[in-house]
C-alpha positions as CSV (number, residue, x, y, z in Angstrom):
1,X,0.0,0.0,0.0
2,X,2.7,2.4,0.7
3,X,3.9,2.4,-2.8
4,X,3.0,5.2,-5.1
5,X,2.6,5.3,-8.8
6,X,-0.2,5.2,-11.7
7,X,-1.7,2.5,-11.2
8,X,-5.6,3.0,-11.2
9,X,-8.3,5.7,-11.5
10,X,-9.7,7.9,-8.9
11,X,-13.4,9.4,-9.1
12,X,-14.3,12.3,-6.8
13,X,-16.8,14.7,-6.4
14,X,-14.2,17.3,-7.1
15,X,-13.6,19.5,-4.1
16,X,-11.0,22.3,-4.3
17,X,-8.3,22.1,-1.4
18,X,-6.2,25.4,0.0
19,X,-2.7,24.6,0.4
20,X,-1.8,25.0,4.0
21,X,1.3,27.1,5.3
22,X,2.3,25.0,7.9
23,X,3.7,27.8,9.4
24,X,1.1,28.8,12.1
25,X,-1.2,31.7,13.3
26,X,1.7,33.9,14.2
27,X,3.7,34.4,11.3
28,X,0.7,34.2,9.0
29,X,-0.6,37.5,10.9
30,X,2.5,39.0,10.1
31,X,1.7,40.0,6.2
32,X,0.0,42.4,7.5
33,X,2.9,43.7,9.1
34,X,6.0,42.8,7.5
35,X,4.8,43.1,4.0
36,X,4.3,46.7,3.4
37,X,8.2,47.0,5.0
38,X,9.2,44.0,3.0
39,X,8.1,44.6,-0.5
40,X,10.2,48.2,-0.3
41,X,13.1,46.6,1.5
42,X,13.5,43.3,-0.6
43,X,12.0,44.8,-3.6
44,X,13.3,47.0,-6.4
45,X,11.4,50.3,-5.0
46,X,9.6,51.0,-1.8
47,X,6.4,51.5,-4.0
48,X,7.0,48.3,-6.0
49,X,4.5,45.2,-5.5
50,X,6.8,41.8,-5.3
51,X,6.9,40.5,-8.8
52,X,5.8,36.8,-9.5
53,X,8.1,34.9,-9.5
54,X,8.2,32.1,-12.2
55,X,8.7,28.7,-9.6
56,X,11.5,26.7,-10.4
57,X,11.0,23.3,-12.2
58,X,11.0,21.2,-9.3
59,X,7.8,23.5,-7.8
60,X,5.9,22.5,-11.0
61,X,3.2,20.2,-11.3
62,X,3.6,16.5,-10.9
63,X,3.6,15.0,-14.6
64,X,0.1,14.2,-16.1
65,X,-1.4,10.5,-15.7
66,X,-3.3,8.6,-18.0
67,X,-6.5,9.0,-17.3
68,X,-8.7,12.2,-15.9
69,X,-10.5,11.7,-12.8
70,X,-14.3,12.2,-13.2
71,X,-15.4,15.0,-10.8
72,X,-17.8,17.7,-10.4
73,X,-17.0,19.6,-13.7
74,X,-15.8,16.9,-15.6
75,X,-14.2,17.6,-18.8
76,X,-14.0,21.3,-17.7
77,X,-11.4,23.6,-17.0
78,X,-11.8,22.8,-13.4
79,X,-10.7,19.6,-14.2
80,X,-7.1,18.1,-13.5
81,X,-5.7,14.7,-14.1
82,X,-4.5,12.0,-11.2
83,X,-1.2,12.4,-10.7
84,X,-0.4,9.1,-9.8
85,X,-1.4,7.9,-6.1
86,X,-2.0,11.5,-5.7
87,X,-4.9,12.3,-8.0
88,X,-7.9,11.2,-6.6
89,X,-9.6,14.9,-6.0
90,X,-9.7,17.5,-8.5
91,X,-8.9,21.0,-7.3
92,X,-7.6,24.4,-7.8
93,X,-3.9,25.8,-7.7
94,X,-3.0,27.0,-4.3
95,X,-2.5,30.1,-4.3
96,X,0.7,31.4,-2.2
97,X,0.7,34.5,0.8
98,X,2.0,37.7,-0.1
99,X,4.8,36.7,2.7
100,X,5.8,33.5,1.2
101,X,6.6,35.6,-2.6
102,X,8.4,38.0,-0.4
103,X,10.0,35.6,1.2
104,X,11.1,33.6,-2.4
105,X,12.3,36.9,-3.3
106,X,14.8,37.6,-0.6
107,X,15.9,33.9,-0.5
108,X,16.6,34.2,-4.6
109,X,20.0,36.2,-3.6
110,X,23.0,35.7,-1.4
111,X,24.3,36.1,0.9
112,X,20.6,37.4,2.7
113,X,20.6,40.6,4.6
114,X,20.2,40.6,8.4
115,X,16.6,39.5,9.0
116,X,14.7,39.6,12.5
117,X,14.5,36.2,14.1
118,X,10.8,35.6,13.3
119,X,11.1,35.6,10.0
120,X,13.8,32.5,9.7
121,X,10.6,29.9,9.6
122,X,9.1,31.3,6.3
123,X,12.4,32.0,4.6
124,X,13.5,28.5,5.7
125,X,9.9,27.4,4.1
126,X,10.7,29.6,0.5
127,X,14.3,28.2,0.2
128,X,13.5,24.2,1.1
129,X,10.7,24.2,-1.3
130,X,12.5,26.2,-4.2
131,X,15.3,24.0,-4.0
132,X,18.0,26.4,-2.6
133,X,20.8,24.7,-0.2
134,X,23.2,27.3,0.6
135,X,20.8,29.6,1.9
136,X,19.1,26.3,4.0
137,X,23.2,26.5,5.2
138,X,23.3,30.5,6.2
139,X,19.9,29.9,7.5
140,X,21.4,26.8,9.8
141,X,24.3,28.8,10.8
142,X,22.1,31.6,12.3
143,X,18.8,29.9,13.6
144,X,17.5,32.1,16.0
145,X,15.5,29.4,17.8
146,X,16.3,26.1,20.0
147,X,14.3,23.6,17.4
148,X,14.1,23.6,14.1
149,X,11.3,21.0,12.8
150,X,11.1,20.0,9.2
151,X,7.2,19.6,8.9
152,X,6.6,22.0,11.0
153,X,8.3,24.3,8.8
154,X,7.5,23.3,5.4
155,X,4.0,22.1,5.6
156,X,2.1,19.1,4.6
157,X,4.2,15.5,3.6
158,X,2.5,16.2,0.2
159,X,4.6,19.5,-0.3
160,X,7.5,17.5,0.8
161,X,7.2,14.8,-1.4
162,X,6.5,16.9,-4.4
163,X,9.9,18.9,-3.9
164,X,13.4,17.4,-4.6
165,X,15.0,17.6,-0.9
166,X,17.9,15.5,-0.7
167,X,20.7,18.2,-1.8
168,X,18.7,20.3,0.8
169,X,18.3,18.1,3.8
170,X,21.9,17.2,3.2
171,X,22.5,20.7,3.6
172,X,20.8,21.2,6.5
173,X,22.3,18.3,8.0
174,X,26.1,19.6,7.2
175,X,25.1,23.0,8.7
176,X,24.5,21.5,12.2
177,X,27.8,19.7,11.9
178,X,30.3,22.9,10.5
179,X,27.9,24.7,13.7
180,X,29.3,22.1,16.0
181,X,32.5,21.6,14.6
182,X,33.2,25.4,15.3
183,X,31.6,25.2,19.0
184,X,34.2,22.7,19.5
185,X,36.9,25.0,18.4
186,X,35.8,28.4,19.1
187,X,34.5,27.6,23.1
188,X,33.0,31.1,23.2
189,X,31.0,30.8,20.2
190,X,27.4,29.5,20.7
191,X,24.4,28.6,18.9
192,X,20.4,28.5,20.1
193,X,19.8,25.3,17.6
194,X,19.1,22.6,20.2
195,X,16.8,20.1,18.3
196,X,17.2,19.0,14.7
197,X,13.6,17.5,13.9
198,X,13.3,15.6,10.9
199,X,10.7,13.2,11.6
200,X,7.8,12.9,9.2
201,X,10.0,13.2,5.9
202,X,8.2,11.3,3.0
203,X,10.3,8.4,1.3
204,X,11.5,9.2,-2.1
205,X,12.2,5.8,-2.6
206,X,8.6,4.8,-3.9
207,X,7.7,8.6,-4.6
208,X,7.9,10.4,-7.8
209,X,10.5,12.8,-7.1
210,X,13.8,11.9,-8.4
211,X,15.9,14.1,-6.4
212,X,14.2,13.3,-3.4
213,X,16.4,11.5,-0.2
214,X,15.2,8.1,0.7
215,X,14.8,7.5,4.7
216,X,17.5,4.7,4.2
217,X,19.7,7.4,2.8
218,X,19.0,9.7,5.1
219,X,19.7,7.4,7.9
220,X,23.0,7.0,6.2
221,X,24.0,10.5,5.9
222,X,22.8,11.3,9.9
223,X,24.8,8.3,11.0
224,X,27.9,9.5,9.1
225,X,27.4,12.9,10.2
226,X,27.1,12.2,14.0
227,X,30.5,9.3,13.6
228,X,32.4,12.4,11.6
229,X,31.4,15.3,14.6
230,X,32.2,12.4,17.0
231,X,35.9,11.8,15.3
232,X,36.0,15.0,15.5
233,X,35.6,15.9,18.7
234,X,38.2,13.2,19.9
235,X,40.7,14.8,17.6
236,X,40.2,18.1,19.1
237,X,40.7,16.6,23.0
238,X,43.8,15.1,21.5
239,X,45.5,18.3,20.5
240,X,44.1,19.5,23.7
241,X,46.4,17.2,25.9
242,X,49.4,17.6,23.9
243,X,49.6,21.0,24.1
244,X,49.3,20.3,28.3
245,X,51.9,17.7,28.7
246,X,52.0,16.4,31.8
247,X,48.8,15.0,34.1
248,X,47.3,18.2,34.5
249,X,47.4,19.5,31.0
250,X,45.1,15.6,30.2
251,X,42.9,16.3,33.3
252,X,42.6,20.3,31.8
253,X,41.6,19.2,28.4
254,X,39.3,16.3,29.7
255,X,37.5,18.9,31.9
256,X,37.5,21.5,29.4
257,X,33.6,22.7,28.9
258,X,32.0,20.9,25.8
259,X,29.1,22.4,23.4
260,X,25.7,21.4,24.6
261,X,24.9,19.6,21.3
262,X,22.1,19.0,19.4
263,X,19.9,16.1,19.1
264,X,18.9,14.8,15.7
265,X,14.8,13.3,16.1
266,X,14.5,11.6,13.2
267,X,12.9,8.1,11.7
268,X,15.6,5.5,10.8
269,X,15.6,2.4,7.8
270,X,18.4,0.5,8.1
271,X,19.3,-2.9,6.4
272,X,22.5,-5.2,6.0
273,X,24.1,-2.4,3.8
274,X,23.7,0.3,6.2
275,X,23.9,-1.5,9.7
276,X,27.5,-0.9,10.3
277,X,27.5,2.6,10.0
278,X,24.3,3.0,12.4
279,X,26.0,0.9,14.9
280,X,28.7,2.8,15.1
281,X,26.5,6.3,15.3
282,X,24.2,5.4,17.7
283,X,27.1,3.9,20.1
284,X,29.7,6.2,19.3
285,X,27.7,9.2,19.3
286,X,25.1,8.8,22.5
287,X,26.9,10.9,24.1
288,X,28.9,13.0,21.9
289,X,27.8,16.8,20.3
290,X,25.1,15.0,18.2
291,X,23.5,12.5,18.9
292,X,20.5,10.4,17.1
293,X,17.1,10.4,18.7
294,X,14.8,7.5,16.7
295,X,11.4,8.0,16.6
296,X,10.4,5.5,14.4
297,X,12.8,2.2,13.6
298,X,12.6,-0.1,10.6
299,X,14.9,-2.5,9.9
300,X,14.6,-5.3,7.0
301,X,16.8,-8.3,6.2
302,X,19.2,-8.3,9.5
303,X,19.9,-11.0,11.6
304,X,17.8,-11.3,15.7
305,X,21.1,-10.7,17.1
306,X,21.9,-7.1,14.8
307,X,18.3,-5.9,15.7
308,X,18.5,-6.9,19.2
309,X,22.3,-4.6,19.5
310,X,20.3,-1.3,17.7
311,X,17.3,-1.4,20.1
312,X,19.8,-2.0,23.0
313,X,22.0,1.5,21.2
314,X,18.5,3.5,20.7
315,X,17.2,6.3,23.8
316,X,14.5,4.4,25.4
317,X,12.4,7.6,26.1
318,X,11.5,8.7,22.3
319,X,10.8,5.4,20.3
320,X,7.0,4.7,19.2
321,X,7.3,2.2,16.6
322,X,9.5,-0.3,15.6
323,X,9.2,-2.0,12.1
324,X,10.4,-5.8,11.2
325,X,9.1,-6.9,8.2
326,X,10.7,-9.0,6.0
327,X,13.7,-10.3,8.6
328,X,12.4,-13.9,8.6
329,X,12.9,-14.1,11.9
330,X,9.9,-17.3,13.4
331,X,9.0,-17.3,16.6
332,X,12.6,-18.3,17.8
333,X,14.2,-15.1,16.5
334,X,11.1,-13.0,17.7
335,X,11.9,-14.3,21.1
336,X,15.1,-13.1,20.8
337,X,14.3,-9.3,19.6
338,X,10.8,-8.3,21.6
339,X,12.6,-8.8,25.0
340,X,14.4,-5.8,24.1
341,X,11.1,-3.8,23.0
342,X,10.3,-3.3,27.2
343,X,12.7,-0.9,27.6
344,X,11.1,1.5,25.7
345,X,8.1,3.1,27.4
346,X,6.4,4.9,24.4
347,X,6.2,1.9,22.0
348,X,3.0,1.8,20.6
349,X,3.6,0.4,17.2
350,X,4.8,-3.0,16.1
351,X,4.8,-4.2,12.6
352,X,5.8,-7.7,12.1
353,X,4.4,-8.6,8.7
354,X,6.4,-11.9,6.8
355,X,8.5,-12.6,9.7
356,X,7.8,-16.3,8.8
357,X,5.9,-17.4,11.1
358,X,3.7,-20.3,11.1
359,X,1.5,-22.0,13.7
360,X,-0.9,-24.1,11.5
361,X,0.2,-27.3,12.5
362,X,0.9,-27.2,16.6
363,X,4.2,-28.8,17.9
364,X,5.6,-28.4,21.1
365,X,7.8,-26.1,19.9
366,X,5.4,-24.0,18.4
367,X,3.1,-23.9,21.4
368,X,6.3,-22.8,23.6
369,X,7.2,-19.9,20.9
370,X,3.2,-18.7,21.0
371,X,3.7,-18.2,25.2
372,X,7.3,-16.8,24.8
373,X,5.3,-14.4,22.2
374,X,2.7,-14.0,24.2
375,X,4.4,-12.5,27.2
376,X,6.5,-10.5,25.7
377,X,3.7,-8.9,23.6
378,X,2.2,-8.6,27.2
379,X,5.3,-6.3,28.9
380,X,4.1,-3.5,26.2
381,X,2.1,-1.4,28.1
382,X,1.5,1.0,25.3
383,X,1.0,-0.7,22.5
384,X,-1.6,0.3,20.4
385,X,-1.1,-1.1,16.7
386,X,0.3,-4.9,16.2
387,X,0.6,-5.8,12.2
388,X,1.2,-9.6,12.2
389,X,0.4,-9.9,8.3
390,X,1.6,-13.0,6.0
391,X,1.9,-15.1,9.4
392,X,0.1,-18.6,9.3
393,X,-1.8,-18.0,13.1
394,X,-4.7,-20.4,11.9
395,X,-6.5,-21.0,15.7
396,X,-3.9,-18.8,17.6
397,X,-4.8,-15.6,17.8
398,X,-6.5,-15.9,21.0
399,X,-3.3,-17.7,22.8
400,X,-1.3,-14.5,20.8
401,X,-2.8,-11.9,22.2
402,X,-4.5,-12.6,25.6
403,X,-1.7,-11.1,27.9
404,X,-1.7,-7.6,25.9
405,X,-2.4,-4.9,29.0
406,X,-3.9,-2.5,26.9
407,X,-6.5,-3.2,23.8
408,X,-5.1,-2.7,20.5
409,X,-6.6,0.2,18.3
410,X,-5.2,-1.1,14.7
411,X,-4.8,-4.6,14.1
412,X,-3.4,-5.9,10.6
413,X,-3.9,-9.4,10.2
414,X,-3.5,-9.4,6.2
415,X,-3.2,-13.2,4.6
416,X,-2.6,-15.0,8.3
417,X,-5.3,-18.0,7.4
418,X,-7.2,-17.0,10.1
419,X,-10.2,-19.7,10.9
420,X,-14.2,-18.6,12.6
421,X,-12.5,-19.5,16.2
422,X,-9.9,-16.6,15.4
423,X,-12.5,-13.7,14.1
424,X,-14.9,-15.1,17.2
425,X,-12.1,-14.5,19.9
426,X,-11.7,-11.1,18.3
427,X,-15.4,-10.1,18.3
428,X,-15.8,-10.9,22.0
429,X,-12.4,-9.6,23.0
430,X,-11.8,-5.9,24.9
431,X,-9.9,-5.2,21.4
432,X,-13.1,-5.0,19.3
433,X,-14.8,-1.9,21.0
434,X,-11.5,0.1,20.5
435,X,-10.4,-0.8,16.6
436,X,-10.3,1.9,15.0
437,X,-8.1,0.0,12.2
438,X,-8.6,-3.9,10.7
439,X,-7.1,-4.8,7.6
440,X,-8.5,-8.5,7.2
441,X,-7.0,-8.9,3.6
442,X,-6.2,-11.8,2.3
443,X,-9.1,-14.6,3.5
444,X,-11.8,-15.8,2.0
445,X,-15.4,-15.0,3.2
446,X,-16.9,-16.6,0.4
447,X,-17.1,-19.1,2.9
448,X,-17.7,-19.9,7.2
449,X,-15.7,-16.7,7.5
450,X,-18.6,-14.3,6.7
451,X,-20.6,-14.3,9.4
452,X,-18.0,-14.4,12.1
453,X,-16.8,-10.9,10.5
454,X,-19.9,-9.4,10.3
455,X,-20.4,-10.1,14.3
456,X,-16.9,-8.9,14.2
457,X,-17.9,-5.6,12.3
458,X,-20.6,-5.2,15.0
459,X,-18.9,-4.6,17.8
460,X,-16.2,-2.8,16.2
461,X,-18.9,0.2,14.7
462,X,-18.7,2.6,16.9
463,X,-15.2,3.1,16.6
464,X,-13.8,2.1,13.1
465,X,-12.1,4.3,11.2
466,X,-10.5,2.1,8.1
467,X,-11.4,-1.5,7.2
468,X,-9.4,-3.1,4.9
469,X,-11.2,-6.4,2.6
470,X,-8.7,-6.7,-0.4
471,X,-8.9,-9.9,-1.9
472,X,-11.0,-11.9,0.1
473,X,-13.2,-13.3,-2.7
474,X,-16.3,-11.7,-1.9
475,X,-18.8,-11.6,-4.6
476,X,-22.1,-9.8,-5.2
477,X,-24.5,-11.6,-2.4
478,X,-21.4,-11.5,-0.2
479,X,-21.0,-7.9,0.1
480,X,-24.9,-7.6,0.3
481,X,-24.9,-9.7,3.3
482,X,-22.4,-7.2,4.8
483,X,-23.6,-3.9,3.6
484,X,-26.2,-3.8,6.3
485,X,-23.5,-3.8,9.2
486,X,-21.2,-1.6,7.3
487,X,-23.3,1.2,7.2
488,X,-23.3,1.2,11.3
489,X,-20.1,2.3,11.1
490,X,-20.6,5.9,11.4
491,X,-17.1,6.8,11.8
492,X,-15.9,5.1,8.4
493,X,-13.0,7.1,6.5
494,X,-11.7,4.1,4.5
495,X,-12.9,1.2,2.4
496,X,-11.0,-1.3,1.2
497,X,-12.6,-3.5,-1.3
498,X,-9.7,-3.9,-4.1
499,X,-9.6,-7.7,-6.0
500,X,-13.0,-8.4,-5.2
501,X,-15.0,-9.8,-7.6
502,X,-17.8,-7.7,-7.7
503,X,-20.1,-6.5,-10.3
504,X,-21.0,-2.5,-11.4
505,X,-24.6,-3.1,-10.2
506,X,-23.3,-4.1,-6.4
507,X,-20.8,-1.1,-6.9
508,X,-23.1,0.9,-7.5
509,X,-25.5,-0.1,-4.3
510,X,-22.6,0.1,-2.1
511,X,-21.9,3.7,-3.1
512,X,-25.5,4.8,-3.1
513,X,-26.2,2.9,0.6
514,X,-22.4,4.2,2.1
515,X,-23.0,7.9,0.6
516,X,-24.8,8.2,4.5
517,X,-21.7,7.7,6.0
518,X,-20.2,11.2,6.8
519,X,-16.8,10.3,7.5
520,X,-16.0,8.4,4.8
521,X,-13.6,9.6,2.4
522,X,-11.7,6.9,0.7
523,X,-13.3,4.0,-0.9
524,X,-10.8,1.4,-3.2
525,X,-12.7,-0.5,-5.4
526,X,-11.9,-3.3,-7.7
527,X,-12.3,-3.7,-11.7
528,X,-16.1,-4.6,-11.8
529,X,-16.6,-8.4,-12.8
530,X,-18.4,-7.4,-16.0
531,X,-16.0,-5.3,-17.2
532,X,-13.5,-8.0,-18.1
533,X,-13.0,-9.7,-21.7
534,X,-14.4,-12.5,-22.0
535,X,-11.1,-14.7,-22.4
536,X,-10.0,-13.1,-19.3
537,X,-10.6,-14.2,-15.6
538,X,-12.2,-12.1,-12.9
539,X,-9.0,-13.0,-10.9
540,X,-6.7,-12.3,-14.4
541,X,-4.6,-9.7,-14.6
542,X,-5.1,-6.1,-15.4
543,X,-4.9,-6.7,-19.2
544,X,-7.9,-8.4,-19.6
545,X,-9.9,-5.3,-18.5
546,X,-12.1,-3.7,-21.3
547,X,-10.8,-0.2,-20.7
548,X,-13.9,1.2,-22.7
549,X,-16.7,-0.4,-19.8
550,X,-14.2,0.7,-17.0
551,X,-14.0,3.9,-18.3
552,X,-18.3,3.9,-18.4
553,X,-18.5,2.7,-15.1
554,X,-16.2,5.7,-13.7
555,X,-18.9,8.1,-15.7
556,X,-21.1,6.5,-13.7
557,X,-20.3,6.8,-10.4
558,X,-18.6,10.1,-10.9
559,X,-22.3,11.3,-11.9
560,X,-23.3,9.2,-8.1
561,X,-21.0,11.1,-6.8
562,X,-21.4,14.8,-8.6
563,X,-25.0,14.5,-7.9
564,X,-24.8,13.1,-3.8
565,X,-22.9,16.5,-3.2
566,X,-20.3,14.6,-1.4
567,X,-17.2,16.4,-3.1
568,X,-15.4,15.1,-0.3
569,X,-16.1,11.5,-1.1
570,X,-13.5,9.8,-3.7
571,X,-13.9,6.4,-5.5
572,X,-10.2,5.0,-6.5
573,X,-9.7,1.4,-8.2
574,X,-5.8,2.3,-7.1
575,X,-4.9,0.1,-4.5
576,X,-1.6,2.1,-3.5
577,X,-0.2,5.3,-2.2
578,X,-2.5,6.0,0.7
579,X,0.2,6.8,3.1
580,X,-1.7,9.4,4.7
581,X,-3.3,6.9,6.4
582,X,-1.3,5.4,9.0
583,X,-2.3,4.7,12.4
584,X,-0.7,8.0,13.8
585,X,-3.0,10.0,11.3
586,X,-5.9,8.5,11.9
């Protein structure tokens, strides 16, 4: 899912969105202040409006996709094409404030003039999303103010996934170390920067921005900046000493006052690749001028024993989630790893999708890995969101889960062969009143499965907020017997109904009975059944889809949806790139 690209059609009712600043009420109040100084200051003349300024290429509109969303005004002006995972609502342009132009202006020139402090976040804002690295650098080098915090700054992930950071982030990250470099050197000289915060940053990896840093690269270039300021640091105590031979010249540079640092919050990937040089950050640099605070861990492809020495190197007091998919660890290398996970306090995410783990067929073995699990699940008192996907628990999850402390609010159980006794223990658990996410994917409920999950979907209605039912062979008269229940769930956003094989006419029921829903924003639906070739299969691939019936049936619910006035409802047969919503969003 977290995957962007082209890869199916969005219909909306085609609502137009404002871009937000992202920079607050305060500075926004100050165009009304600043302006009428800063257009004659920054400007050509004091009478002189600021000039629009063309945006650089990287500002520009992501490139066009196939096919044009159907929307309010379809066909119309108002009408823009999907961009990808991106285009499932048509809207306007955003239009920028007459502070951010000023601001583009003065950050189009160097070296910048002396500014007052509170205007550093906006300028900061112009120059990251214009593509402008050396003035990120003099920015750095004179932030007026103890934190500096990417998002905060630069607005919404969408604005940061549509701009080309990497030359910039590296920039901002080189800052921080030539600032601490000269604290270490120059004693008297002192900076407010206290914080480095950036969490939050989208990955470029599976985005459409070619310039754009990757968390794995990211992670790379913090852990090699922290090892370098480290080095560093131990060079400059070295020179100290020699210059004071003797013991008391040692003890005098030992005891000479060191910078205060700064702490880098920031979400980590690392893999076999990049493990080394993480290691050697996080344990060489916990207490040295900067040092790596993780938010958010994911690690793929290592061994028990390398994940087990990172979560032992990581500050217990700032971690919330910690990702392991795709380590094929079984329970024997899970018991190794979670152990570790109890030291940190504010975990309340673990994803442990195709760790290869299998519990169909019980051994003793297995039975004595499902307790060791168990309990170890069970010393997370915050836990909140457990993924568990591509793991064979068929008549388990009861035994898995009964020692948790806390019930779980998002519960991803995706292609785990789950059996009635499973969905059962779930329906009658403390978990169901409190899901606010279940992603069930994978299972058929053309079968004993379907009625177990529609008690299931009962007691979770009052609180769900994104169901997910991809590919679980539900047909026409299985998605009737469900619609009933579904539509208790007030506080719906999300539906997941991709690789279904449903027909237009139950599509079209669904949409017309869920339009009731007022929450609901998001609904991923699959090819309809009728609108495949004949030589094709309603489980074939995408090229035996009649692109001519497709394209009617988006006409068709677009016009649903244009005449429901729900602009704020889209229909998507894209199955990827909804990264906005993960469990902390929701």
């Amino acid at each position: 899912m977290g995957a962007s690209g082209s890869c199916g059609r969005a219909v909306s009712g085609g609502r137009h969105e404002d871009r937000e600043s992202g920079l607050g009420p305060g500075l926004e109040s100050m165009i009304g202040i600043r302006t009428g100084i800063g257009v004659g200051n920054w400007g050509r003349g004091s009478r002189e409006a600021a000039p629009r300024t063309p945006k650089p290429p990287q500002s520009e509109p992501p490139p066009l996709s196939k096919r044009q969303p159907i929307g309010s005004k379809q066909g119309s002006k108002a009408s823009v094409r999907a961009g990808g995972s991106r285009g499932l609502r048509a809207g306007a342009p955003p239009m920028d404030s007459l502070l951010f132009l000023c601001a583009r202006r003065v950050v189009a020139h160097r070296p910048l003039p002396v500014l007052p402090a509170d205007l550093h976040p906006v300028l900061f804002q112009a120059a990251f999303l214009d593509g402008r690295p050396l003035v990120l650098r003099d920015l750095v080098a004179a932030w007026p103010f103890p934190v500096l915090n990417f998002q905060r700054l630069v607005g919404r992930r969408e604005l940061l996934r549509d701009h080309p950071c990497k030359l910039c982030v590296q920039a901002v990250i080189l800052a921080v170390v030539a600032q601490l470099r000269r604290q270490l050197e120059e004693p008297g000289h002192d900076a407010s920067l206290r914080v480095l915060d950036i969490t939050g940053l989208p990955d470029s990896a599976s985005g459409r921005a070619p310039a754009g840093m990757s968390v794995w690269s990211g992670t790379v270039a913090l852990a090699k900046a922290c090892v370098e300021v480290s080095k560093h640091q131990r060079e400059f105590q070295r020179r100290g000493s020699k210059r004071h031979k003797g013991r008391s010249g040692a003890a005098t540079a030992a005891a000479a006052p060191q910078p205060p640092g700064v702490d880098v919050h920031a979400d980590l990937f690392v893999n076999g690749t990049s493990y080394g040089i993480l290691r050697d950050a996080l344990q060489t640099g916990s207490a040295g001028p900067l040092r790596l605070k993780c938010r958010e861990l994911q690690a793929e492809e290592l061994s028990a024993s390398a994940i087990a020495a990172l979560l032992e190197s990581l500050d217990p007091s700032f971690l919330r989630r910690v990702d392991l998919r795709f380590n094929n660890l079984g329970l024997a290398g899970l018991s190794v790893i979670l152990p570790h996970l109890s030291r940190f306090p504010e975990l309340r995410s673990l994803k442990l999708q195709y760790s290869n783990v299998d519990v169909r067929r019980p051994t003793p073995e297995s039975a004595i890995g499902i307790r060791c699990l168990a309990g170890q699940l069970g010393m997370l008192p915050s836990l909140r969101e457990l993924n568990l996907g591509s793991s064979r628990l068929s008549g388990n999850l009861r035994q898995i889960l009964c020692d948790l402390q806390a019930p779980l609010e998002s519960l991803e159980l995706a292609f785990c062969s789950l059996v009635p006794a499973d969905l059962a223990f779930l329906s009658q658990s403390f978990h169901a009143p409190a899901l606010k996410r279940l992603d069930l994917s994978g299972h058929d409920f053309s079968q004993g499965l379907l009625e177990p999950l529609r008690l299931l979907l009962e007691e979770t209605s009052a609180s769900l907020l994104h169901l997910d039912l991809m590919e679980c062979r539900m047909a026409d008269p299985h998605l009737d017997a469900l619609l009933p229940t579904l539509r208790r769930c007030s506080r719906l956003r999300f539906l997941g109904l991709y690789g279904n094989s449903l027909s237009t006419a139950a599509l079209k029921e669904l949409l017309h009975k869920t339009l009731e829903l007022p929450d609901l924003r998001l609904v991923v639906y699959p090819f309809p059944v009728d609108c495949y070739r004949p030589e094709g299969s309603r489980w074939g691939l995408g090229d035996a889809v009649d692109e001519e019936m497709v394209a009617m049936v988006e006409v068709e619910l677009g016009r649903m949806l244009e005449g429901s006035g729900r602009s704020d409802l889209v229909w998507s047969c894209n199955p990827c790139g909804h990264g906005e919503l993960d469990f902390f969003a929701l």
